[in-house]
N, C-alpha and C positions, 0 to 999 in steps of 0.2 A: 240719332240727331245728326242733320247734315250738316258738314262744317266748309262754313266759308272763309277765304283769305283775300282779304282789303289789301291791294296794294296804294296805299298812298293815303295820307291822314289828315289832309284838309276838309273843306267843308262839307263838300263830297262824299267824299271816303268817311268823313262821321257819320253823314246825314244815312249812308247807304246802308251802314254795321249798327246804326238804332234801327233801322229798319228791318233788319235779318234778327236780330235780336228780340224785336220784338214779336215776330212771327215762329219764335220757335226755333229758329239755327243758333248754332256754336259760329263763335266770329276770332279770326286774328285781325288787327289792324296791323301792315304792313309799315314801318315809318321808320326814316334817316337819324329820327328824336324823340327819342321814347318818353324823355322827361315829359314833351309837352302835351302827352297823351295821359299824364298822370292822374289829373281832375278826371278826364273821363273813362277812364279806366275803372276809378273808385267807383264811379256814377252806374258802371253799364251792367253790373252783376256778375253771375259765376259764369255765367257762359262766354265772357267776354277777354279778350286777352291780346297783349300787345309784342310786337318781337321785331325783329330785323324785317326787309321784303323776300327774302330767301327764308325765311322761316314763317312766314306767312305765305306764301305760293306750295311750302310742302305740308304747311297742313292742311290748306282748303281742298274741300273735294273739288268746290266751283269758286271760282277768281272772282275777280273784280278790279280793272286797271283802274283808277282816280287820280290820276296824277294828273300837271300842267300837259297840254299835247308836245310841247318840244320838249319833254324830260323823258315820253313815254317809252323809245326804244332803250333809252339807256336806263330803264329803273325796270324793263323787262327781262334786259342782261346782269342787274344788280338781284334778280328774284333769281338765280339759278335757272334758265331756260332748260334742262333735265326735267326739271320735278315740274314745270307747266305743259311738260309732252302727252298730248290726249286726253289734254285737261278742257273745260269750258272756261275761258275769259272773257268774259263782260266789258268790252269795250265803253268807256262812259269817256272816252274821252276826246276834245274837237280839238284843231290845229289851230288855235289863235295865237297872230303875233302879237309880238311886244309892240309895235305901232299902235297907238291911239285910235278910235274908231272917225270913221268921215261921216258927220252929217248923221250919229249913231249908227253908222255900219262896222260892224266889227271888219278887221281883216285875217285874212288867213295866209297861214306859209305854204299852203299845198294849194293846185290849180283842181279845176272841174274833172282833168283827166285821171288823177289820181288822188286818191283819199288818205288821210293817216293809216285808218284800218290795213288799208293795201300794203302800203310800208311794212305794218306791225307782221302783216300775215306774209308779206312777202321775207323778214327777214327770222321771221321763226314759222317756219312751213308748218312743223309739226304739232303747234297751238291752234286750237280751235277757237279764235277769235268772233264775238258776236256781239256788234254795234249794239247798244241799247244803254239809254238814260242821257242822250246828249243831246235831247230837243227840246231840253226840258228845266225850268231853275230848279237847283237842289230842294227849295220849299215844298214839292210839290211831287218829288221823289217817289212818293211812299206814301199811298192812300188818299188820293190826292180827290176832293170832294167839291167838285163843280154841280153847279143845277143843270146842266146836258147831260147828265150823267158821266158813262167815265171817258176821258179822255185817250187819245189813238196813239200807243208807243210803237215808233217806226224800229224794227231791226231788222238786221241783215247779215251773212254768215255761210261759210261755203259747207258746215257739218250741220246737217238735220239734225241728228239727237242731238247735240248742242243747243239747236235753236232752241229744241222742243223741251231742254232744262230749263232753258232761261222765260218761257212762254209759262211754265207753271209758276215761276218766281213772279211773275208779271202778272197772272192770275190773282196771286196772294198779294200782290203789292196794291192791285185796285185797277190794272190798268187792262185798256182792249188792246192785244197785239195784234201789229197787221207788218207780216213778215215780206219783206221788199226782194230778197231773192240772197245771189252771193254775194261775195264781199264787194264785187263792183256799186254795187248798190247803196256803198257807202257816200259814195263823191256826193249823192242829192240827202242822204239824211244828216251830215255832217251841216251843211251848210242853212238848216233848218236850226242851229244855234244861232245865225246870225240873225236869220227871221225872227227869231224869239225872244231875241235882245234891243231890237228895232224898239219897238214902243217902250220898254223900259230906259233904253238910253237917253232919248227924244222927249219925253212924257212925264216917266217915271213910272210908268204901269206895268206892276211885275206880273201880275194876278190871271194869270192864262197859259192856254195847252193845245195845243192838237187835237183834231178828231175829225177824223176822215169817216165821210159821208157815202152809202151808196142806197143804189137802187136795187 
């Protein structure tokens, strides 16, 4: 059984460990407060289990970053950056500030030239970081059932095998991958959370995805 490690225990990082959960993985969730993982702890079964984020990065085979984007370098260096050396980490997470959105636009602290991902990869070289689940509301995570059929999860990632773990996890989760290249690749998929927040902001309409069309 492959075991995964949740770094971060918000809505996210639940939505993401029910979902590996219930596809047959072993899960740590990652979290600063373990009390408040208690109810779902009870809830999630024997494969499920909760520890520090350094005791969840040494025991997943394959990561999972879920944290806020300004906490992410620093709950990278709270997971032991050792035990995430030549690992695969699931990047899910976008650079929004604490500013209010204008007009329902989200804002972000990083520019077009540089992505969070870049930062993450830039300052742990030897983690194989790979964008994937930030274009997208937690709802809709994990088997997500539109009448287009399945919806287009963008990622992006400088380790092929990496990509190509996270591409079967994406398989099993319901969703069509279409892999954007390296980690440069991040600056346009990050910013495809803001796009996705526009009509939910404005509107209120959560109920949508991606799907990129060809010929």
């Amino acid at each position: 059984m492959q075991k995964i490690g949740i770094i971060g225990s918000g809505v996210v990082g639940k939505t993401l460990a029910n979902g590996f959960l219930r596809h047959g993985y072993s899960v740590k969730v990652g979290t600063s407060n373990a009390e408040k993982l208690s109810e779902w702890k009870s809830n999630a079964g024997t494969n499920a289990s909760v520890g520090s984020f350094s005791e969840a990065a040494s025991f997943g085979d394959i990561i999972v970053l879920a944290v806020k984007g300004n906490a992410s370098l620093e709950a990278v260096k709270k997971s032991n950056p050792s035990a995430l050396t030549g690992k695969t980490v699931i990047d899910a997470t976008n650079p929004i500030a604490d500013a209010p959105p204008q007009n329902g636009v989200l804002k972000f602290f990083t520019d077009l030239n540089e992505s969070l991902m870049e930062k993450l990869q830039q300052a742990y070289p030897d983690i194989n970081f790979v964008k994937a689940f930030s274009c997208v509301g937690n709802a809709f995570m994990v088997n997500p059932d539109f009448p287009g059929g399945k919806p287009t999860m963008f990622i992006c990632g400088n380790n092929e095998e990496s990509k190509s773990e996270v591409k079967i996890i994406l398989d099993k989760f319901g969703w069509e991958t279409e892999d954007m290249g390296k980690a440069e690749s991040a600056r346009a998929i990050e910013p495809l959370c803001i796009l996705w927040c526009i009509p939910g902001i404005q509107k209120g309409q959560w109920m949508h995805a991606f799907k990129l069309l060809k010929m």
